[in-house]
C-alpha positions as CSV (number, residue, x, y, z in Angstrom):
1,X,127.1,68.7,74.7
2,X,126.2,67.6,71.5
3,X,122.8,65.7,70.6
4,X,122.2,63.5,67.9
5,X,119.8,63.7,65.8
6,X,117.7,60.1,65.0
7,X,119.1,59.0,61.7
8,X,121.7,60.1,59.0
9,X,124.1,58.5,57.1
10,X,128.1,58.7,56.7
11,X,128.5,58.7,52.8
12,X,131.9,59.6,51.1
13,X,132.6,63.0,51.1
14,X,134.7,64.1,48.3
15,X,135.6,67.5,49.5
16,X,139.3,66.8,48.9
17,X,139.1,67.5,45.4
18,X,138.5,71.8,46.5
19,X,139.1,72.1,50.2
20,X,142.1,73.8,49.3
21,X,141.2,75.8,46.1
22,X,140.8,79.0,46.5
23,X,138.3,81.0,45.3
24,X,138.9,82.0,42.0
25,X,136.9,84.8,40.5
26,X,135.3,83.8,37.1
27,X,135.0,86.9,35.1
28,X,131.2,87.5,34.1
29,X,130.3,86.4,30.7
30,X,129.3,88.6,27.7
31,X,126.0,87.8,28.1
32,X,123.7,86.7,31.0
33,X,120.2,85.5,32.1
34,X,118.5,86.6,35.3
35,X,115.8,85.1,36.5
36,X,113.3,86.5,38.5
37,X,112.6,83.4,40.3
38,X,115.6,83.3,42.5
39,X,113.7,82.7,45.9
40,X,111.3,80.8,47.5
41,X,108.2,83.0,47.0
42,X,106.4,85.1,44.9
43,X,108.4,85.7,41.9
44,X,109.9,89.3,41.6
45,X,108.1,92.0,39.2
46,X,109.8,92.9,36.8
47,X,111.1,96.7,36.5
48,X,113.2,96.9,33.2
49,X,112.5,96.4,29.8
50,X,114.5,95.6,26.6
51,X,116.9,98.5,25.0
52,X,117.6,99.4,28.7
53,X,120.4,100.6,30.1
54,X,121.3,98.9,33.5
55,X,124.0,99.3,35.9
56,X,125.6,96.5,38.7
57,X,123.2,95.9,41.5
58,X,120.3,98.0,39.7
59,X,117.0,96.4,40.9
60,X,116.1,94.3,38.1
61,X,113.1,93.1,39.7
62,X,111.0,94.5,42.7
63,X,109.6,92.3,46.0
64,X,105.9,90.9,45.6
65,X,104.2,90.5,48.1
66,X,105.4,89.4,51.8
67,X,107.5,86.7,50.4
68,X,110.2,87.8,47.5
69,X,113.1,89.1,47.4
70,X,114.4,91.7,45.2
71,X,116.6,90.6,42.0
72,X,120.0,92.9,41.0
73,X,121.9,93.7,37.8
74,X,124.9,91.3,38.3
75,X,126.9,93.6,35.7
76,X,126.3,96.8,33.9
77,X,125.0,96.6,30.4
78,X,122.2,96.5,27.8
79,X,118.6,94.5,28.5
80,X,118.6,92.6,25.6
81,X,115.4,90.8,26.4
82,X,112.6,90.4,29.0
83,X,111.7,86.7,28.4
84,X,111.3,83.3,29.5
85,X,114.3,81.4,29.5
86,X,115.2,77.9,30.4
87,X,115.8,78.1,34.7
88,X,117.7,75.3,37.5
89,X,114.1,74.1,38.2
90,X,114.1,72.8,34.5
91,X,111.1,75.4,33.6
92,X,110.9,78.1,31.7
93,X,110.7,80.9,34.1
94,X,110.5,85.2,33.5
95,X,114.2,86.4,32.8
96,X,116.1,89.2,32.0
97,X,118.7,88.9,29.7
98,X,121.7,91.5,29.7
99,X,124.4,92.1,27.4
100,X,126.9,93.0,29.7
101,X,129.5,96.1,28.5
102,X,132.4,94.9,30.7
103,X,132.4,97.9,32.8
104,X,130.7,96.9,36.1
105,X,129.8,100.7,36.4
106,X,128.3,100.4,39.7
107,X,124.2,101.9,40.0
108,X,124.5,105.1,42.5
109,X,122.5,102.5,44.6
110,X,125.4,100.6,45.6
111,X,127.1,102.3,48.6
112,X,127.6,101.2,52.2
113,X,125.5,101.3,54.9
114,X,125.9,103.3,57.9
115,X,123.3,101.3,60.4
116,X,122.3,102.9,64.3
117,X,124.1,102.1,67.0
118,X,122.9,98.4,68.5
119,X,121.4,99.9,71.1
120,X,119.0,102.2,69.1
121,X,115.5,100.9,69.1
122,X,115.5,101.1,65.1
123,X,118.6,98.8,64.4
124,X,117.0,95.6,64.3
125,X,114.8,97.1,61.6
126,X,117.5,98.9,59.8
127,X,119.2,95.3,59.6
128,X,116.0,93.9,58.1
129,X,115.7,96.8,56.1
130,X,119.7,96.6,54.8
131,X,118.7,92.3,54.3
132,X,115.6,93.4,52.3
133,X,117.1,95.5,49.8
134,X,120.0,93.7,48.8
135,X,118.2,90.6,48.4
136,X,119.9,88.3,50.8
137,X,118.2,84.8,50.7
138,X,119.7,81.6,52.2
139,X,122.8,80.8,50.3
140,X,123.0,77.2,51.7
141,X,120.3,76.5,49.0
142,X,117.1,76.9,50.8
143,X,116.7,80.9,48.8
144,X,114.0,81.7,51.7
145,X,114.0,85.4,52.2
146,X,116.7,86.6,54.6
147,X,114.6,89.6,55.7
148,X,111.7,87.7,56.4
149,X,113.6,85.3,58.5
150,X,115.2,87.7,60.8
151,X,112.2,90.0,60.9
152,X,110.1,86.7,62.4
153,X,112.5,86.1,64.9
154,X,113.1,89.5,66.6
155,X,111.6,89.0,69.6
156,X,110.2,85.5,69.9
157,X,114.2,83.7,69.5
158,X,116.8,83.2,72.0
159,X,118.9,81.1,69.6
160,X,121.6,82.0,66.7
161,X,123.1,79.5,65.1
162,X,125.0,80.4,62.0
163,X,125.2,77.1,59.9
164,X,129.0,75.7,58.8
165,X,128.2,72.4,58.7
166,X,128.2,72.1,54.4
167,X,127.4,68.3,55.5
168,X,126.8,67.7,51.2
169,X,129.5,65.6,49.4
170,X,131.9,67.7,47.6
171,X,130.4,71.0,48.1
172,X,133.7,73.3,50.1
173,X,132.2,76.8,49.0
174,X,131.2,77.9,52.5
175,X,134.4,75.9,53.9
176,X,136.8,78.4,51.7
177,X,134.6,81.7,52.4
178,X,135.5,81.0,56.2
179,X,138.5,80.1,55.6
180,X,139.0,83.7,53.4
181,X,137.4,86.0,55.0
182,X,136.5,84.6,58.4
183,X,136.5,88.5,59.4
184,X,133.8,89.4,57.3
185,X,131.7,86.4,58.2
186,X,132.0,87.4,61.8
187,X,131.0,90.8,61.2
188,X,127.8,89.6,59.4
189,X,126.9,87.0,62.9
190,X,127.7,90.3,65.0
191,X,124.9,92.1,62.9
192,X,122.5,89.3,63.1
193,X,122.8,88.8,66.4
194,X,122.5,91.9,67.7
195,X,119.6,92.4,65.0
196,X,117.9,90.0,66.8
197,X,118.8,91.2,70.4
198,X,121.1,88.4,71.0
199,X,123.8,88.3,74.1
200,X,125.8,85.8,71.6
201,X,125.3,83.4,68.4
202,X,126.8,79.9,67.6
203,X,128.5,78.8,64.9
204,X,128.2,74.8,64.3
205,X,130.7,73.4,62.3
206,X,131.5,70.1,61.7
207,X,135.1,68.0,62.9
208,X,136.2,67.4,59.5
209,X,136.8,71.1,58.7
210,X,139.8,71.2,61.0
211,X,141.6,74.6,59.0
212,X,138.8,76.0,59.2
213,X,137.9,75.4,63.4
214,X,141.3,76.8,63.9
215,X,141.3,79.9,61.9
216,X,137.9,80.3,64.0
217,X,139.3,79.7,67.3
218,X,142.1,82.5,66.3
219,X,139.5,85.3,65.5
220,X,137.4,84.1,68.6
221,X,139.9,83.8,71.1
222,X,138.8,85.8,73.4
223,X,135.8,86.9,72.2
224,X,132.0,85.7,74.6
225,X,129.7,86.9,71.3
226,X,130.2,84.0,69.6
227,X,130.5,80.3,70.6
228,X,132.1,77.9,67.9
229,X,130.5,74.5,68.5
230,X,132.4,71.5,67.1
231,X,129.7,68.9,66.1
232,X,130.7,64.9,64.7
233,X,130.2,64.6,60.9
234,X,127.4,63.2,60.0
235,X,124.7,63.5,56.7
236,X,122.2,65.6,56.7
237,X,123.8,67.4,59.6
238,X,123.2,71.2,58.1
239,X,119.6,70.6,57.8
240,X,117.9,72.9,59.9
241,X,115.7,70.9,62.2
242,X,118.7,68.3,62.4
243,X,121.2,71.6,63.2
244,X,118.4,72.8,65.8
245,X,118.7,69.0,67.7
246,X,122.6,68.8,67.5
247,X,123.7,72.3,68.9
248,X,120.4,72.8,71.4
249,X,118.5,69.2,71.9
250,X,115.2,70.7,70.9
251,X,112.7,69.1,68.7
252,X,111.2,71.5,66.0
253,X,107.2,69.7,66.0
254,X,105.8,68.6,62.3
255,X,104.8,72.0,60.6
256,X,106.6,73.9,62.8
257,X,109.5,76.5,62.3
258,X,112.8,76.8,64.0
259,X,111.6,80.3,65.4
260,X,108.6,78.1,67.3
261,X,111.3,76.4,69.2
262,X,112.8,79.4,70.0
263,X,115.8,79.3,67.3
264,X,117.3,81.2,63.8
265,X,119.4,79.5,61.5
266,X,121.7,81.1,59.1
267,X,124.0,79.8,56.6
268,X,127.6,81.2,56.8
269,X,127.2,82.6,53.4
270,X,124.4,84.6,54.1
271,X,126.5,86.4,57.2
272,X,128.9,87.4,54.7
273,X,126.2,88.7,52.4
274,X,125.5,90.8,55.2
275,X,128.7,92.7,55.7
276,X,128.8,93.0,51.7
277,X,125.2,94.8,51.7
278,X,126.5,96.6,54.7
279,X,130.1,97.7,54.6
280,X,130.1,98.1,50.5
281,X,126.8,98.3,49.5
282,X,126.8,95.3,47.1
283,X,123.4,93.4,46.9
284,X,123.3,89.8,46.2
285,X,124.9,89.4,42.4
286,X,127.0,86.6,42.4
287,X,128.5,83.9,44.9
288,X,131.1,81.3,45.7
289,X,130.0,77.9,44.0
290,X,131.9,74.3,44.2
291,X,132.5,72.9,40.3
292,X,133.5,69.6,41.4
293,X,133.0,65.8,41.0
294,X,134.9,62.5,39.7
295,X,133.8,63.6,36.3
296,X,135.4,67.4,36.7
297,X,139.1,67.6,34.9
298,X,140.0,70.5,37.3
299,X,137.8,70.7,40.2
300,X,137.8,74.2,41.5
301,X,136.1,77.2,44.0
302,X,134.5,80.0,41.8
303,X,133.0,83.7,42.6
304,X,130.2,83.4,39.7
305,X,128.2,86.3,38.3
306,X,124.6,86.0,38.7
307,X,123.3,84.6,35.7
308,X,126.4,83.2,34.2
309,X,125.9,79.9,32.1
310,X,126.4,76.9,34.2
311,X,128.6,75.8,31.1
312,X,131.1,78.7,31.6
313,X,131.9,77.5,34.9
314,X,132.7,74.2,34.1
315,X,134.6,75.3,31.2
316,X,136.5,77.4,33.8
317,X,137.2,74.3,35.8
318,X,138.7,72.5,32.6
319,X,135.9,70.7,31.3
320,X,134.0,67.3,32.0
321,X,135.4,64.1,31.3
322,X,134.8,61.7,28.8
323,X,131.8,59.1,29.9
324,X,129.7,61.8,32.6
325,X,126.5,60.6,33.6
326,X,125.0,63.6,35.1
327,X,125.7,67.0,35.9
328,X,123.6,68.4,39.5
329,X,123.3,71.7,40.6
330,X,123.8,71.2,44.5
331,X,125.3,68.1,46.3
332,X,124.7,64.8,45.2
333,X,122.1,64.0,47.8
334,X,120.0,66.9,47.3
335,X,120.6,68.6,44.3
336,X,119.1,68.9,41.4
337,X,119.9,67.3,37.7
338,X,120.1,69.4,35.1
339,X,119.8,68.3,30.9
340,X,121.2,71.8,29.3
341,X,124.1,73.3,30.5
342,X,123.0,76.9,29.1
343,X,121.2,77.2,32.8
344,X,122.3,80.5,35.2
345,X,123.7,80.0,38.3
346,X,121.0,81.3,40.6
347,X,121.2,82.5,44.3
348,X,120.6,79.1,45.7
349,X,123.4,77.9,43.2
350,X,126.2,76.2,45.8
351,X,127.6,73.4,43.7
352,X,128.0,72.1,40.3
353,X,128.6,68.2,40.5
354,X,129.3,66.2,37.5
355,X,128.7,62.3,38.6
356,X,130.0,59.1,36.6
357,X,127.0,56.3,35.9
358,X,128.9,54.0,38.9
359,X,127.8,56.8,41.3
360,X,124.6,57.9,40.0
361,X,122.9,54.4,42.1
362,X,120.8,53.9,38.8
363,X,119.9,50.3,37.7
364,X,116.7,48.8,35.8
365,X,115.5,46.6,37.9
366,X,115.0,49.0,41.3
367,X,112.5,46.8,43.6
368,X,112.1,47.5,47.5
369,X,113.1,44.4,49.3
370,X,111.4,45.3,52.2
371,X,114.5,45.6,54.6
372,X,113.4,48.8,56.7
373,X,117.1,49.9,56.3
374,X,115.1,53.5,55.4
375,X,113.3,53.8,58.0
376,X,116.0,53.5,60.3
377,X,118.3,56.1,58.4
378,X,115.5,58.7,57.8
379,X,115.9,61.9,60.0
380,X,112.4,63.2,60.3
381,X,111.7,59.6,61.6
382,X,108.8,59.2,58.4
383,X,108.4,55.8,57.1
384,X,110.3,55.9,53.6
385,X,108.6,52.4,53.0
386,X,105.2,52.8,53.1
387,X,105.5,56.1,51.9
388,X,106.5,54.4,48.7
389,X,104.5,52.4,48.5
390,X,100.8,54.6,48.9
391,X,102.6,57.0,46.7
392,X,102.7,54.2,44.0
393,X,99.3,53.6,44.5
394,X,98.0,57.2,44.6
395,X,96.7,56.8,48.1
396,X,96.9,60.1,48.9
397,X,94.6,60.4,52.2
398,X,97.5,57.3,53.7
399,X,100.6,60.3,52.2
400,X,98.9,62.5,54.4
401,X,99.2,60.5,57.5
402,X,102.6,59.6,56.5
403,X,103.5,63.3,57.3
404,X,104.9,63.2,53.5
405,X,105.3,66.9,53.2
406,X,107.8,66.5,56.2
407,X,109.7,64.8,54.4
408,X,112.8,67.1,53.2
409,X,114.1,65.6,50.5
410,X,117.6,64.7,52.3
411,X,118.3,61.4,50.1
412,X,119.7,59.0,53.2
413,X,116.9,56.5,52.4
414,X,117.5,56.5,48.7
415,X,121.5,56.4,49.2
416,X,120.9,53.3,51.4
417,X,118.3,51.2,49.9
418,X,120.2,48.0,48.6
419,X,117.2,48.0,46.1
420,X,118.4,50.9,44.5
421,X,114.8,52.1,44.5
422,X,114.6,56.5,43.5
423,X,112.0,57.0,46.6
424,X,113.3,60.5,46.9
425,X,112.0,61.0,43.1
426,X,108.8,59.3,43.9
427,X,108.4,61.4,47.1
428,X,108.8,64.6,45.2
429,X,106.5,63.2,43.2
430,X,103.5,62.4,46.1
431,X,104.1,65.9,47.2
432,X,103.2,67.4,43.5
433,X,99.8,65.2,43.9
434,X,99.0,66.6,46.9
435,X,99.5,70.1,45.8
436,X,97.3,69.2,43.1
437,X,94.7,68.1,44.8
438,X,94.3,70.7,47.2
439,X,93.9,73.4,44.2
């Protein structure tokens, strides 16, 4: 039985314009920037320097501290630079830049990985070990370290739900990755779940992906290690907690992590980072990303480089049209805008979406009505209203007891306010006020 979460919203979904692209590969540009920040977490130290030679999935930069993740040559190539260059997060973060050779002569690094039998006491660690090297984060977008994850739920989860839900407008990459290569996705669930010391794992998925719930079913029938559980569309569906309520009915508590409730989440593109690190060797260096929106000429599916210029991709996908508004990296509820299209794709990098100013929601005269309509659409059941409102004011003791920082960002209350007021913005905002007042 399914169980729906409080909240959520039914906005248009777009995803007819690359359903059914296929993934294209976008060959890797002459040059590219690498960022070390490309995680949540401590950013990665650096281990090369200019007038380098580097190979394809060389460690660029090395884990620091408990949370990182290590960052790979996407190409083979020439370190042209060790600088700070303009990043997603619209900082100027530590990058390496590399002048690629065209090669892709692969570092001696890069090799498969033969891992103990499941039953061996040391193959849960082996699979942390395989996650940690090859820098697997979570592709949805989160970028939280994959070996961190798994390593805190051996032991202490009974739960594995692999995430298909892609509930963002527009955004098909994990859609056409199981559609592809729904072998190699099950593979990577297999290894996870028996990683954990898991019977079986779920995938949730939701109805509107009917191809790919019945190439699913056809490479499951028969199978009692994994469960394919059909849930109703519905935004913000793939958020964790959200994901945790419809497949299980449990309630993850305010500050709590799915593992406290007994549960792992992964994202189906981090499953089939785990058979590449496994089965070839390759360590996270590019991924599948959407280039799509009403402002897209040719909206299409693309294997990007690590790196690569947000510009080449839309370039590969034929260019924006005349009159865009915005250009997001991510979904349009959740992603981010960007003002220079010289930006890499990063790890976290799922989408490109190039809006119109009709569906941007922007006017000049944004003023809460007082209607409550986000209150009633907001998932973590906060008060969207009031949170507003204090965050105007700089009342930062009444933010705390609004439970701000529980507040994930999701955009229903913003997409439904008749006012057409940006709370999401100002929330972001209250959260950065907090931080700095704590410091």
């Amino acid at each position: 039985m399914n169980n729906l979460f409080y909240g959520g919203i039914h906005p248009f979904d777009g995803k007819e314009l690359t359903r059914y692209s296929p993934v294209k590969i976008l060959p890797p540009p002459e040059r590219l920037i690498v960022p070390f920040q490309m995680h949540i977490g401590a950013q990665a130290k650096p281990q090369v320097s200019p007038g380098e030679e580097v190979r394809l999935g060389q460690i660029l930069g090395e884990i620091n501290g408990a949370v990182s993740s290590y960052v790979h040559s996407p190409v083979s190539g020439k370190v042209a630079a060790v600088e700070e260059r303009l990043h997603p997060n619209g900082r100027m973060e530590l990058s390496v830049v590399i002048d690629n050779d065209g090669l892709d002569t692969p570092h001696e690094s890069v090799c498969p990985t033969e891992l103990p039998d499941p039953s061996d006491a040391g193959y849960s660690a082996a699979v942390v070990e395989v996650m940690r090297n090859a820098g697997i984060v979570g592709m949805g977008g989160a970028a939280f370290p994959g070996h961190f994850k798994l390593q805190s739920g051996i032991g202490k989860a009974d739960t594995l739900i692999i995430n298909a839900a892609e509930c963002e407008p527009y955004i098909t990459s994990d859609h056409r990755t199981l559609l592809e290569v729904p072998d190699e996705v099950l593979f990577g669930v297999r290894t996870l779940t028996r990683a954990l010391r898991l019977d079986s794992a779920i995938i949730a998925i939701e109805e509107n992906k009917d191809d790919a719930i019945k190439v699913l079913e056809a490479e499951l029938r028969g199978a009692s290690d994994i469960k394919l559980r059909v849930l109703p569309t519905r935004y913000p569906q793939g958020a964790e907690k959200q994901l945790i309520q419809s497949v299980t009915g449990r309630l993850v508590p305010p500050g709590k992590l799915p593992a406290d409730v007994g549960c792992v989440v992964f994202n189906v593109y981090t499953a089939w980072s785990v058979w590449r690190a496994v089965c070839r060797g390759i360590p996270v260096i590019e991924r599948v990303v959407t280039v799509s929106g009403p402002a897209v000429e040719s909206p299409k599916n693309l294997l990007a480089r690590m790196g690569t210029p947000v510009r080449n991709a839309i370039e590969e996908a034929g260019g924006l049209k005349a009159g865009v508004r915005k250009v997001l990296l991510g979904g349009p509820m959740m992603g981010n805008a960007i003002y220079n299209l010289d930006v890499p794709v990063i790890k976290g990098t799922n989408a490109i979406i190039a809006l119109f100013p009709y569906q941007t929601r922007e006017k000049d005269d944004n003023k809460c009505i007082h209607c409550g309509r986000c209150v009633s659409v907001c998932p973590m059941r906060l008060q969207p209203l009031y949170m507003y409102q204090n965050e105007r004011a700089d009342n930062l003791d009444a933010l705390r007891r609004l439970n701000l920082n529980d507040c994930m960002e999701c955009g229903s209350c913003t997409y439904i306010c008749p006012g057409r007021v940006n709370l999401v913005q100002a929330f972001r905002s209250g959260k950065a006020k907090l931080r700095a007042a704590t410091q």
